[in-house]
C-alpha positions in Angstrom: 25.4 18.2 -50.1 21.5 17.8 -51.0 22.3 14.3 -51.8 23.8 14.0 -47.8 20.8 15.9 -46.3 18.5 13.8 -48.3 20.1 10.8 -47.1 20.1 11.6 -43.3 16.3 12.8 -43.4 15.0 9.4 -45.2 17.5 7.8 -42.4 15.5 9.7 -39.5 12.0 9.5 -41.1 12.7 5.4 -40.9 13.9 5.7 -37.5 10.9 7.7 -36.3 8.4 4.7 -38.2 10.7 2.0 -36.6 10.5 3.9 -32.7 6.3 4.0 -33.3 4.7 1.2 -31.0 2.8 -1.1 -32.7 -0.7 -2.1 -32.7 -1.5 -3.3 -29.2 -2.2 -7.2 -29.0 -5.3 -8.8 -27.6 -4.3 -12.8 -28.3 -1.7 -15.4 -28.1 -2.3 -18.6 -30.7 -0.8 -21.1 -30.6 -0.4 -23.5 -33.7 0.9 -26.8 -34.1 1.3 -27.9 -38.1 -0.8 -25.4 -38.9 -4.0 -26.5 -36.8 -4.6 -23.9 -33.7 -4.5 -25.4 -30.5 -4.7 -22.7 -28.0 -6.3 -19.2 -28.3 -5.6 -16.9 -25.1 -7.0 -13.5 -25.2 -4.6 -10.8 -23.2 -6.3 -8.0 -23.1 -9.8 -7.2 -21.9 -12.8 -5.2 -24.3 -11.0 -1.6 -23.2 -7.2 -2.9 -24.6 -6.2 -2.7 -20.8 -3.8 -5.8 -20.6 -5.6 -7.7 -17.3 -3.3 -10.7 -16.2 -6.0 -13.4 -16.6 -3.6 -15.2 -18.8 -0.5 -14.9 -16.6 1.0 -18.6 -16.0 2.9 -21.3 -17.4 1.2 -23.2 -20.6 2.9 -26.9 -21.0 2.5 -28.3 -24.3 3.2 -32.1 -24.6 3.6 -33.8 -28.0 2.2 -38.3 -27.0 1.4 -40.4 -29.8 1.3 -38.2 -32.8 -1.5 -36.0 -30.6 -0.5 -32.6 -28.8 -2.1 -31.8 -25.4 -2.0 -27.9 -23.8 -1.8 -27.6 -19.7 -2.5 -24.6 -17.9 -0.4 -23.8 -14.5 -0.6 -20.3 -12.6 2.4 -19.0 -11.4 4.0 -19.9 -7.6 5.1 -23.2 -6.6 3.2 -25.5 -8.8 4.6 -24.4 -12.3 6.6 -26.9 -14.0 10.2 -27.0 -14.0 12.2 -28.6 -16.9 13.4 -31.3 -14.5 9.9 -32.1 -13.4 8.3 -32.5 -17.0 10.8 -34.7 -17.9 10.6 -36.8 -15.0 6.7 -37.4 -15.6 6.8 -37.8 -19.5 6.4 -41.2 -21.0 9.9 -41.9 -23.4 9.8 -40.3 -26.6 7.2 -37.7 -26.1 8.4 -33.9 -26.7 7.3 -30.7 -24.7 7.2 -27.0 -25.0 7.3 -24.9 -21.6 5.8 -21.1 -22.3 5.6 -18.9 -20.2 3.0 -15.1 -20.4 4.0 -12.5 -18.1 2.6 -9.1 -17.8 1.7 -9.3 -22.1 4.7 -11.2 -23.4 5.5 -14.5 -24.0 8.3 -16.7 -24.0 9.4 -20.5 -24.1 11.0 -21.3 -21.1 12.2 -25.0 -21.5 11.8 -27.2 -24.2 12.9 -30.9 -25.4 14.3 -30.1 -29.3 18.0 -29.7 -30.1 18.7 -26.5 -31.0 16.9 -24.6 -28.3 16.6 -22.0 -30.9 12.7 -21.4 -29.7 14.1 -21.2 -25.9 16.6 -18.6 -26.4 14.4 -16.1 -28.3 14.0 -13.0 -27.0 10.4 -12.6 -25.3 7.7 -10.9 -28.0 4.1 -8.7 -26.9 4.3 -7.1 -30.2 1.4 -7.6 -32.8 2.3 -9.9 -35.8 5.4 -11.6 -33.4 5.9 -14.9 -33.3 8.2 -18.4 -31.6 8.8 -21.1 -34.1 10.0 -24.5 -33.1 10.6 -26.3 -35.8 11.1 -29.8 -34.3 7.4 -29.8 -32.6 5.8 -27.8 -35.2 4.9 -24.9 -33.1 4.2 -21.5 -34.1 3.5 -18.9 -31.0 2.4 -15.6 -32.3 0.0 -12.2 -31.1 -2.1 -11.1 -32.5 -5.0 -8.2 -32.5 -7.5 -10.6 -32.0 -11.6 -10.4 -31.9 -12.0 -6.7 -33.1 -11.6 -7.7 -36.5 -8.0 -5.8 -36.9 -6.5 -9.0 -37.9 -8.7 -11.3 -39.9 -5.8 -13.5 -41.2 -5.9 -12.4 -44.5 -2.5 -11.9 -46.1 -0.7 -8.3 -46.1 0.7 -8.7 -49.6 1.0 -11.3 -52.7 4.4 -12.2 -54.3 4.6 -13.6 -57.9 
Protein backbone atom coordinates (compact mmCIF):
# COMPACT_ATOMS: atom_id res chain seq x y z
CA UNK A 1 0.00 0.00 0.00
CA UNK A 2 3.06 2.54 0.71
CA UNK A 3 4.68 1.27 -2.27
CA UNK A 4 1.05 2.36 -4.32
CA UNK A 5 0.92 5.78 -2.61
CA UNK A 6 4.52 6.37 -3.20
CA UNK A 7 4.03 5.59 -6.78
CA UNK A 8 0.88 7.88 -7.44
CA UNK A 9 2.69 10.95 -5.57
CA UNK A 10 6.11 10.77 -7.74
CA UNK A 11 3.32 10.28 -10.71
CA UNK A 12 1.55 13.70 -9.70
CA UNK A 13 4.76 15.55 -8.51
CA UNK A 14 6.00 14.87 -12.40
CA UNK A 15 2.66 15.92 -13.70
CA UNK A 16 2.78 19.19 -11.71
CA UNK A 17 6.70 19.84 -13.23
CA UNK A 18 5.43 18.81 -16.71
CA UNK A 19 1.95 21.43 -16.43
CA UNK A 20 4.72 24.39 -15.20
CA UNK A 21 5.13 26.87 -18.37
CA UNK A 22 8.33 27.24 -19.35
CA UNK A 23 10.75 30.04 -19.63
CA UNK A 24 9.24 32.65 -21.78
CA UNK A 25 11.10 33.03 -25.29
CA UNK A 26 12.47 36.30 -26.62
CA UNK A 27 14.09 34.84 -30.13
CA UNK A 28 13.62 32.74 -33.12
CA UNK A 29 17.13 31.42 -34.95
CA UNK A 30 17.33 30.17 -37.56
CA UNK A 31 20.28 27.77 -38.63
CA UNK A 32 21.24 26.38 -41.71
CA UNK A 33 24.29 23.61 -41.31
CA UNK A 34 25.04 24.91 -38.31
CA UNK A 35 25.76 28.71 -39.49
CA UNK A 36 22.80 31.12 -38.14
CA UNK A 37 21.10 32.85 -40.71
CA UNK A 38 18.35 34.71 -39.16
CA UNK A 39 17.93 36.03 -35.57
CA UNK A 40 14.31 37.49 -34.80
CA UNK A 41 13.69 38.78 -31.47
CA UNK A 42 9.82 38.17 -30.23
CA UNK A 43 9.53 39.87 -27.36
CA UNK A 44 10.26 43.44 -26.38
CA UNK A 45 12.83 44.47 -23.06
CA UNK A 46 9.52 43.97 -20.58
CA UNK A 47 8.93 40.03 -22.00
CA UNK A 48 5.57 41.40 -23.45
CA UNK A 49 5.41 39.45 -26.81
CA UNK A 50 4.80 42.70 -29.39
CA UNK A 51 3.99 41.31 -32.96
CA UNK A 52 6.99 43.06 -34.69
CA UNK A 53 7.95 39.76 -36.06
CA UNK A 54 4.51 38.57 -37.17
CA UNK A 55 4.78 37.47 -41.09
CA UNK A 56 5.88 34.98 -43.45
CA UNK A 57 9.96 34.35 -43.59
CA UNK A 58 10.76 32.45 -47.14
CA UNK A 59 13.93 30.76 -47.13
CA UNK A 60 15.33 29.79 -50.54
CA UNK A 61 18.31 27.35 -50.95
CA UNK A 62 20.25 28.82 -55.06
CA UNK A 63 23.55 27.60 -55.75
CA UNK A 64 24.91 26.09 -52.64
CA UNK A 65 23.96 29.73 -50.84
CA UNK A 66 20.66 30.22 -48.71
CA UNK A 67 18.84 33.62 -48.94
CA UNK A 68 15.91 34.67 -45.97
CA UNK A 69 12.77 37.00 -47.30
CA UNK A 70 10.64 38.80 -45.10
CA UNK A 71 6.68 39.20 -46.06
CA UNK A 72 4.00 40.72 -43.57
CA UNK A 73 0.91 39.10 -43.41
CA UNK A 74 -2.30 39.99 -45.94
CA UNK A 75 -2.29 39.44 -49.62
CA UNK A 76 1.37 39.56 -50.47
CA UNK A 77 2.53 36.42 -48.44
CA UNK A 78 3.75 33.69 -50.51
CA UNK A 79 1.72 30.80 -51.27
CA UNK A 80 3.39 27.29 -52.06
CA UNK A 81 2.12 27.66 -55.61
CA UNK A 82 3.66 31.06 -56.10
CA UNK A 83 7.29 30.21 -54.81
CA UNK A 84 7.45 27.44 -56.98
CA UNK A 85 6.41 29.21 -59.87
CA UNK A 86 9.20 31.95 -59.46
CA UNK A 87 12.10 29.54 -58.36
CA UNK A 88 14.89 28.77 -60.81
CA UNK A 89 14.88 24.51 -61.26
CA UNK A 90 16.62 22.78 -58.58
CA UNK A 91 16.53 25.33 -55.86
CA UNK A 92 14.71 24.21 -52.48
CA UNK A 93 12.58 26.48 -50.09
CA UNK A 94 11.29 26.62 -46.56
CA UNK A 95 7.96 28.72 -45.99
CA UNK A 96 7.61 29.74 -41.95
CA UNK A 97 5.36 31.33 -40.72
CA UNK A 98 5.36 33.45 -36.73
CA UNK A 99 2.10 34.24 -35.35
CA UNK A 100 1.19 35.70 -32.16
CA UNK A 101 4.86 33.89 -30.53
CA UNK A 102 4.87 30.60 -32.40
CA UNK A 103 6.24 29.38 -35.35
CA UNK A 104 5.59 27.04 -37.83
CA UNK A 105 6.69 25.82 -41.52
CA UNK A 106 4.01 26.25 -43.69
CA UNK A 107 5.19 24.84 -47.11
CA UNK A 108 8.19 23.39 -48.01
CA UNK A 109 10.00 21.58 -51.20
CA UNK A 110 11.71 18.18 -49.25
CA UNK A 111 10.03 14.85 -49.37
CA UNK A 112 8.89 13.87 -46.27
CA UNK A 113 7.19 17.08 -45.15
CA UNK A 114 8.10 15.91 -41.78
CA UNK A 115 9.23 19.78 -40.91
CA UNK A 116 5.60 20.98 -42.39
CA UNK A 117 3.49 18.79 -40.42
CA UNK A 118 5.08 19.56 -36.99
CA UNK A 119 3.02 20.84 -34.55
CA UNK A 120 3.67 24.85 -34.06
CA UNK A 121 6.37 25.54 -31.02
CA UNK A 122 6.71 29.22 -28.72
CA UNK A 123 8.22 27.16 -26.02
CA UNK A 124 11.93 27.92 -25.00
CA UNK A 125 14.53 25.24 -26.10
CA UNK A 126 11.86 24.08 -29.16
CA UNK A 127 12.83 23.55 -32.32
CA UNK A 128 11.78 22.49 -36.53
CA UNK A 129 14.44 20.37 -38.18
CA UNK A 130 14.49 19.74 -41.92
CA UNK A 131 16.76 17.56 -42.67
CA UNK A 132 16.91 17.81 -46.43
CA UNK A 133 17.81 21.82 -46.30
CA UNK A 134 19.68 21.64 -43.23
CA UNK A 135 17.48 23.87 -41.21
CA UNK A 136 17.18 24.03 -37.58
CA UNK A 137 14.22 26.55 -36.31
CA UNK A 138 14.40 26.89 -32.63
CA UNK A 139 13.44 29.73 -29.52
CA UNK A 140 15.20 30.70 -27.50
CA UNK A 141 15.57 33.17 -24.31
CA UNK A 142 17.62 35.34 -26.10
CA UNK A 143 19.74 38.70 -25.20
CA UNK A 144 19.30 38.61 -21.31
CA UNK A 145 21.94 36.13 -21.01
CA UNK A 146 19.36 33.16 -19.89
CA UNK A 147 20.62 31.14 -22.76
CA UNK A 148 24.26 31.54 -23.62
CA UNK A 149 24.44 28.37 -25.74
CA UNK A 150 26.39 26.52 -23.47
CA UNK A 151 25.45 22.96 -23.07
CA UNK A 152 22.88 21.67 -20.18
CA UNK A 153 24.84 18.49 -19.51
CA UNK A 154 27.94 16.24 -20.77
CA UNK A 155 27.62 12.48 -21.67
CA UNK A 156 30.58 10.11 -21.68
Amino acid sequence: MVLIIGFLLSALLMEVFFILPSDPVSEIRFLCDGTEIRRITLQSADRAYDGAADGYYLITYPDNTVKVEFFASGPDAPTAEHITEDMDEGTGYNLVVVEDGKVSVAASDCPDQICVKHRPISLARESIVCLPHKLVIEMAEGADGTDDGALDGVAR
